[in-house]
DOKE-361969 format. One line per field, with one value per residue: x, y, z of N, C-alpha, C in turn; residue in one letter; residue number from 1. Coordinates in Angstrom, 3 decimals. Layout:
<atoms>
n.east = (X|...)
n.north = (Y|...)
n.up = (Z|...)
ca.east = (X|...)
ca.north = (Y|...)
ca.up = (Z|...)
c.east = (X|...)
c.north = (Y|...)
c.up = (Z|...)
residu = (A|...)
num = (NUM|...)
</atoms>
This chain:
<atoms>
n.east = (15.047|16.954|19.689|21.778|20.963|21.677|24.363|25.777|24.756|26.361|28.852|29.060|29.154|31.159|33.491|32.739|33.532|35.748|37.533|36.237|38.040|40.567|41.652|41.073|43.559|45.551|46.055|46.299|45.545|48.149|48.682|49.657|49.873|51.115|52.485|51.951|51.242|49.558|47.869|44.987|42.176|41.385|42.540|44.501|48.404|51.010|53.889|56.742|59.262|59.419|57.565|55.274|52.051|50.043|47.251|44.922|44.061|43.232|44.087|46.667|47.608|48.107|47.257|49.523|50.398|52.416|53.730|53.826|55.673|56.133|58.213|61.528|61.501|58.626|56.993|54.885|53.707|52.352|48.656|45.681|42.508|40.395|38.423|36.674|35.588|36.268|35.749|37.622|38.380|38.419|41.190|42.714|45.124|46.632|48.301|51.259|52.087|51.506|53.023|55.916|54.887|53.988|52.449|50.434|47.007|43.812|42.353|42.096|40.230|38.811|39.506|40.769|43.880|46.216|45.336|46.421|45.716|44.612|43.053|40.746|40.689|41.566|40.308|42.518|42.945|41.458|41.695|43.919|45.795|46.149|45.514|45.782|44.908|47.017|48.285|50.863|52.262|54.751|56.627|55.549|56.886|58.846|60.031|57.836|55.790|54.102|53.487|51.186|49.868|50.985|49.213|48.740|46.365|44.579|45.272|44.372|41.441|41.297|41.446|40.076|37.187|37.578|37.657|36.244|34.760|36.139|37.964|41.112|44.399|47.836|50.748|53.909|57.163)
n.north = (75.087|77.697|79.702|80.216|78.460|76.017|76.377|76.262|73.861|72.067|72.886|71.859|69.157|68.890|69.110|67.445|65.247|65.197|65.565|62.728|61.491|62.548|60.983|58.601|58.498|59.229|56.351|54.375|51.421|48.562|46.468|44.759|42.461|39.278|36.145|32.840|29.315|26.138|26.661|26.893|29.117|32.050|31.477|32.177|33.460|33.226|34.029|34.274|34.445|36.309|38.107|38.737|38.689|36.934|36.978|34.429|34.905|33.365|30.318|30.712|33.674|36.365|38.397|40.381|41.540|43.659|42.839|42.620|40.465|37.766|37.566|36.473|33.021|33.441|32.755|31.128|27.947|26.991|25.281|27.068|28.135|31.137|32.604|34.280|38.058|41.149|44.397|47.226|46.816|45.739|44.975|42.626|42.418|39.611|36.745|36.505|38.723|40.943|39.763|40.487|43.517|45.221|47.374|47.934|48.502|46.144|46.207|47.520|49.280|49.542|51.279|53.067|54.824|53.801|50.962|48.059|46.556|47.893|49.064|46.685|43.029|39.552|36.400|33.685|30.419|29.585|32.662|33.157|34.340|36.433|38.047|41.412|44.771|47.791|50.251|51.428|52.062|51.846|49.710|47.472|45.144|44.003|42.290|42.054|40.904|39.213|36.988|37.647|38.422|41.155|44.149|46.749|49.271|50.211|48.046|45.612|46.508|45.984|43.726|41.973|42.772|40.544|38.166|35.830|33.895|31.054|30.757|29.256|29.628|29.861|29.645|30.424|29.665)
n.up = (-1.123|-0.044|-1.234|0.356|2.662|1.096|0.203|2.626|4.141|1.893|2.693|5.199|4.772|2.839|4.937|6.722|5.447|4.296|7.122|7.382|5.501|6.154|8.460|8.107|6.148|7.847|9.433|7.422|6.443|6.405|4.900|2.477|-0.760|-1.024|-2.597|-1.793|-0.209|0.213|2.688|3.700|2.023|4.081|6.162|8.843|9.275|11.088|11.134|12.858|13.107|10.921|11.523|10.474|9.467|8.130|5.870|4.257|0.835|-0.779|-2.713|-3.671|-2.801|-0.205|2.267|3.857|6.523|9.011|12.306|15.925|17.795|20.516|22.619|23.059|24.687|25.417|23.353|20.891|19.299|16.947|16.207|16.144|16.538|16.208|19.224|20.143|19.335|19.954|19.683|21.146|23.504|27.485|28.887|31.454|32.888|32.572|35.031|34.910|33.239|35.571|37.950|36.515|36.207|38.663|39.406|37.985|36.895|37.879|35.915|32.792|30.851|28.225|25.133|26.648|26.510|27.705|27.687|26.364|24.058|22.295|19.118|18.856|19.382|18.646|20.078|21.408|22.073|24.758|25.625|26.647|24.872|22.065|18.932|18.598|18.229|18.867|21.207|21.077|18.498|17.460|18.444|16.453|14.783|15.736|18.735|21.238|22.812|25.392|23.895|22.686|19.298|18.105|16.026|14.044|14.801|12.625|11.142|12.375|12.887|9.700|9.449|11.517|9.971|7.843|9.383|10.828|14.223|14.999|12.992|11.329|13.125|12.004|13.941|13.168|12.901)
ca.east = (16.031|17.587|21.297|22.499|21.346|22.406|25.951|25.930|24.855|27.392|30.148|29.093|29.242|32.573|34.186|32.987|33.691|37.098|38.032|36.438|39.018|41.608|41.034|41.847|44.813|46.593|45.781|45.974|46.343|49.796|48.977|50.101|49.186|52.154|52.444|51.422|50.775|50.044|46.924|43.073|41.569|40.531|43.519|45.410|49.221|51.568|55.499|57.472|61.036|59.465|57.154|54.638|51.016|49.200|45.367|44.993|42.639|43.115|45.494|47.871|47.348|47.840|47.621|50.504|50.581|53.688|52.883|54.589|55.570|56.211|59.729|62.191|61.396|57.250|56.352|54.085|54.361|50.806|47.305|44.514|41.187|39.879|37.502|36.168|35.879|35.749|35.741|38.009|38.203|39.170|42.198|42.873|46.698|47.570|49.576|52.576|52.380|51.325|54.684|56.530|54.588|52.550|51.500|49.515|45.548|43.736|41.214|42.194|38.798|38.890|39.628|42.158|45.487|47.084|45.417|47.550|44.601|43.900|41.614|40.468|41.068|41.031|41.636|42.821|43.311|40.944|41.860|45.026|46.529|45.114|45.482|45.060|46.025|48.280|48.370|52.203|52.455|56.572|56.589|54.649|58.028|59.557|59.870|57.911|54.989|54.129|53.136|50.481|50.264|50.278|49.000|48.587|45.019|44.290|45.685|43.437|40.950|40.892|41.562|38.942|36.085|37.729|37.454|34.743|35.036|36.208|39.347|42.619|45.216|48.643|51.931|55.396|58.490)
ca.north = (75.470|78.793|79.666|80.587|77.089|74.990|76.603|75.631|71.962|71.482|72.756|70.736|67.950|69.089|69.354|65.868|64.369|65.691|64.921|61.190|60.947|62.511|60.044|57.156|58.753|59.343|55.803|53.204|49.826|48.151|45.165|43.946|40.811|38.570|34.662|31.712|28.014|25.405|27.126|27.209|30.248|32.543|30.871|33.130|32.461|34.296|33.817|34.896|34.913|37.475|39.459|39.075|37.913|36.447|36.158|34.308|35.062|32.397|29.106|31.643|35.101|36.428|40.000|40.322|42.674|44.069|42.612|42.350|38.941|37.229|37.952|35.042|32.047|33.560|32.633|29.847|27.626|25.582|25.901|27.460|29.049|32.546|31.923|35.454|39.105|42.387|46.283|47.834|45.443|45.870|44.407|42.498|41.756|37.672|36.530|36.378|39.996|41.022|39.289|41.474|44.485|44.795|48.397|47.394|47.955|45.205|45.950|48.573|50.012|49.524|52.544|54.012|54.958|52.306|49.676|47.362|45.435|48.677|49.101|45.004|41.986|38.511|36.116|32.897|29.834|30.593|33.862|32.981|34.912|36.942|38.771|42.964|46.296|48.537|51.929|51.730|51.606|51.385|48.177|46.672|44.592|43.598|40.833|42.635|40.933|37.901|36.039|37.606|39.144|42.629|44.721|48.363|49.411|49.961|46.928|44.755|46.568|45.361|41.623|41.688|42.581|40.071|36.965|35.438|33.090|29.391|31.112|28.697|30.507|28.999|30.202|29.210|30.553)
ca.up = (-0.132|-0.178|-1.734|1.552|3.256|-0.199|0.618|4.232|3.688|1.063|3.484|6.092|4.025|2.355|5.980|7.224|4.224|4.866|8.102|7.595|4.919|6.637|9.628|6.987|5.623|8.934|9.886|6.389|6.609|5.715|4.359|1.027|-1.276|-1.105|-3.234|-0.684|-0.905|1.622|3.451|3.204|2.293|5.418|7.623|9.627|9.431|11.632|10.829|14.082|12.873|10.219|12.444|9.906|9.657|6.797|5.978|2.895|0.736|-2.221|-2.864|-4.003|-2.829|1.196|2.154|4.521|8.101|9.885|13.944|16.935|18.395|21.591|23.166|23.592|25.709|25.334|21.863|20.779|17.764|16.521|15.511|17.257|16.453|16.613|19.721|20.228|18.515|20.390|19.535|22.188|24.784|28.115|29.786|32.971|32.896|33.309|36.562|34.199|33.261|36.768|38.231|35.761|36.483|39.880|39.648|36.586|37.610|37.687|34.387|31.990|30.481|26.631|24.734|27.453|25.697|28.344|27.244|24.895|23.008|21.413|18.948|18.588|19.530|18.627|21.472|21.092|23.480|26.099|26.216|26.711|24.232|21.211|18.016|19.000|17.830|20.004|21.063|20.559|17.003|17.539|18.635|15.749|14.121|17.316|19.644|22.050|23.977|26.404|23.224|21.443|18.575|18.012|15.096|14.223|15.120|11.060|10.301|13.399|12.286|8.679|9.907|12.149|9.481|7.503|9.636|12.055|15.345|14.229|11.488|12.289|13.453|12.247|13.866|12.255|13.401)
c.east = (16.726|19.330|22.229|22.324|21.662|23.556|26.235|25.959|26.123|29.152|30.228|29.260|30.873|33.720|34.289|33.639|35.553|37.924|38.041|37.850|40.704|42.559|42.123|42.966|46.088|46.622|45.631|46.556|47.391|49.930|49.101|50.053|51.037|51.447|51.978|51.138|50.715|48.674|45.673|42.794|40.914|41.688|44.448|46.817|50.389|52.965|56.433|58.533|60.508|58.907|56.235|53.015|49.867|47.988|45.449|43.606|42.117|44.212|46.582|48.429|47.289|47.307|48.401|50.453|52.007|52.913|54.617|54.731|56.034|58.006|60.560|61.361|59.686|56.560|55.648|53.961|53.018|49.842|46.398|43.245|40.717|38.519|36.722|36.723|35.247|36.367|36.322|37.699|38.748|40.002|42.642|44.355|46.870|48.723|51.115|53.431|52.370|52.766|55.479|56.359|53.375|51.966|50.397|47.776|45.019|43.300|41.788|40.701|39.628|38.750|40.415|43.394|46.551|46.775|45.929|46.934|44.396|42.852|39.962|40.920|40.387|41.252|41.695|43.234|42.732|41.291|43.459|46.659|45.577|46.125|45.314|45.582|46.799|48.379|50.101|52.842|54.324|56.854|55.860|56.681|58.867|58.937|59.807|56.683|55.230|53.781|51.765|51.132|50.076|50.406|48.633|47.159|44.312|44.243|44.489|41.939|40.151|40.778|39.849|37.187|36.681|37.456|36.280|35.528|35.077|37.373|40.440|43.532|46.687|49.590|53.100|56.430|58.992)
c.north = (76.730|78.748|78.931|78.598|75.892|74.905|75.914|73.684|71.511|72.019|72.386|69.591|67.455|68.937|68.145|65.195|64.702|65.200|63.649|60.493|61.384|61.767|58.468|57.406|58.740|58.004|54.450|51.845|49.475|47.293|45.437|42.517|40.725|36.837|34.178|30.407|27.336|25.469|27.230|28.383|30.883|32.217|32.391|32.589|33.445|33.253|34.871|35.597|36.437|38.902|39.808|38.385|38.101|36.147|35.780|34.137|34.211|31.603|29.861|32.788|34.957|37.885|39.629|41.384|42.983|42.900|42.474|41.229|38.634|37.377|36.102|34.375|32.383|33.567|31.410|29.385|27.157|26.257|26.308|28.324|30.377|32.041|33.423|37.019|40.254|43.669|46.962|47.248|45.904|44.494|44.002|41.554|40.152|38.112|36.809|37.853|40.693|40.864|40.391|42.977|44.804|45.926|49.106|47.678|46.425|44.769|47.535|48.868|49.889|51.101|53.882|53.939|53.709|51.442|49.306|46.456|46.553|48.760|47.770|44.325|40.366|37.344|34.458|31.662|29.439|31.891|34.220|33.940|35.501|37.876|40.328|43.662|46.814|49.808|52.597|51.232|51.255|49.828|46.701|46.148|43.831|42.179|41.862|41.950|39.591|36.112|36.295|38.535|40.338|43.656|46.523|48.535|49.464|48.760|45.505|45.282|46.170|43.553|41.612|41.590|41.135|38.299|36.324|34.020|31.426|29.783|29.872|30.136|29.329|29.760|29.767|30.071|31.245)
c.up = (-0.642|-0.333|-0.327|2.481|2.446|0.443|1.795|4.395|3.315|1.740|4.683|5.958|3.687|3.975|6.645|6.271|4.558|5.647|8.189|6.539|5.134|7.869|8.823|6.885|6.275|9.273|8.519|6.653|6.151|5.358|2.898|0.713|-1.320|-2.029|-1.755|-0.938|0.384|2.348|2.869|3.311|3.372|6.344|7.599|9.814|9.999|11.821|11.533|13.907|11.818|10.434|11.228|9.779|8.202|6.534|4.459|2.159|-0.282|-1.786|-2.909|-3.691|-1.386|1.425|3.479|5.355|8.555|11.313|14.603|17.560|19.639|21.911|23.157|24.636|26.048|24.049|21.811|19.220|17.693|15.993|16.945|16.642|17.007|17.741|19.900|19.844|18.908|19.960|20.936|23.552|26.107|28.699|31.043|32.642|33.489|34.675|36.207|34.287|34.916|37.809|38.100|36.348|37.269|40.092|38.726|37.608|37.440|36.253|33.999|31.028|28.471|26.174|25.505|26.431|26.732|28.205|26.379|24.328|22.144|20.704|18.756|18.914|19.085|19.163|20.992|22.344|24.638|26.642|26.483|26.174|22.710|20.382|18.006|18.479|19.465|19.867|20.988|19.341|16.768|17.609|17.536|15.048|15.353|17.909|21.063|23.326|24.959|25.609|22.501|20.399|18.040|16.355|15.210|14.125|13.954|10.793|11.363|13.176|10.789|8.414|10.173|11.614|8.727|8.221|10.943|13.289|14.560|13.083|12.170|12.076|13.244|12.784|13.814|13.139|11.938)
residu = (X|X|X|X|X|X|X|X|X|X|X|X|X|X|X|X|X|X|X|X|X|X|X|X|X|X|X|X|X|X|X|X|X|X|X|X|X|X|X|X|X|X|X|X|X|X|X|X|X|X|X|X|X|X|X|X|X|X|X|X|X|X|X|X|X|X|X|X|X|X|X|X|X|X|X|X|X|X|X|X|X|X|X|X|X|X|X|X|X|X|X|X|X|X|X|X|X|X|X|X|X|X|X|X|X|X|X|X|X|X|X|X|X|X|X|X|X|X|X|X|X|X|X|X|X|X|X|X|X|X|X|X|X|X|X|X|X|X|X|X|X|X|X|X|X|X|X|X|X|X|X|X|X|X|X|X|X|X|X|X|X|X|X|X|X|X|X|X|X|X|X|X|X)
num = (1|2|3|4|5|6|7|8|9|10|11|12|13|14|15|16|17|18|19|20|21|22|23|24|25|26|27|28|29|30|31|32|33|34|35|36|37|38|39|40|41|42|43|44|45|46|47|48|49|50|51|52|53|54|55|56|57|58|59|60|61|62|63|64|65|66|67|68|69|70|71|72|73|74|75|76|77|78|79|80|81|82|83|84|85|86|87|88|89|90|91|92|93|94|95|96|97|98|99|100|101|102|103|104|105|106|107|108|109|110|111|112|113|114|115|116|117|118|119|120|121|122|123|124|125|126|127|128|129|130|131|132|133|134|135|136|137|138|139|140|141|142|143|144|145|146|147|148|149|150|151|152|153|154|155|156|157|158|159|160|161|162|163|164|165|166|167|168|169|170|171|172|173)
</atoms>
């Protein structure tokens, strides 16, 4: 191969290489290992009052999420199972939401900036309710949805390789 297309390669290379890690950087996950006890490895444990969500990965050891939780008088306390696991999902707003807000379409197309599953989801319930990122990263700490739970698209992201259909899902207050 000649100088001239060596050079070229290696700053095509240098440039992706670049951007894929500038991609990451703008965008890192926020979890942290926290202590834990109580839970089976792999369980999902989402603590309302703290607006935080726990995958544990040992007897002892969690890694810990920021999320967004269910507003007053729409929160849910118990167990439940991860029943399905999609990549940019689209959205068809519940009757609930709908009520609330009627000039809502019916299906939001996955990967629109208005959809609020963002980049994953993991649904829970029958569907009912689910685990997702969010294209309004503000709201991640808050008592902001209808009762799921919402994560920063990094952070639903790194769940989501992490756990498969059948995880429990506990949520505490």
């Amino acid at each position: 191969m000649s100088r001239v297309l060596t050079r070229a390669v290696l700053f095509v290379v240098m440039i992706t290489a670049g951007a894929m890690l500038a991609a990451v950087a703008a965008h890192p996950a926020t979890h942290n290992i926290v202590k834990v006890s109580g839970y089976e490895p792999g369980t999902i444990v989402v603590k309302t009052g703290e607006r935080r969500l726990l995958y544990v990965i040992d007897r002892d050891r969690a890694l810990r999420f920021p999320v967004g939780v269910g507003r007053e008088g729409q929160q849910w306390l118990g167990r439940a199972k991860v029943e399905g696991k999609y990549i940019e999902p689209d959205w068809a707003p519940p009757d609930v939401i709908r009520r609330d807000h009627p000039n809502l379409p019916k299906v939001i197309p996955g990967g629109s900036p208005r959809n609020p599953m963002g980049a994953a989801a993991l649904t829970l319930r029958g569907g009912e309710y689910a685990i997702h990122g969010t294209n309004n990263p503000a709201s991640i700490g808050g008592f902001v949805s209808y009762g799921c739970i919402r994560m920063l698209n990094a952070d639903i992201t790194d769940l989501y390789q992490r756990v498969s259909v059948g995880t429990t899902v506990v949520v505490t207050r």
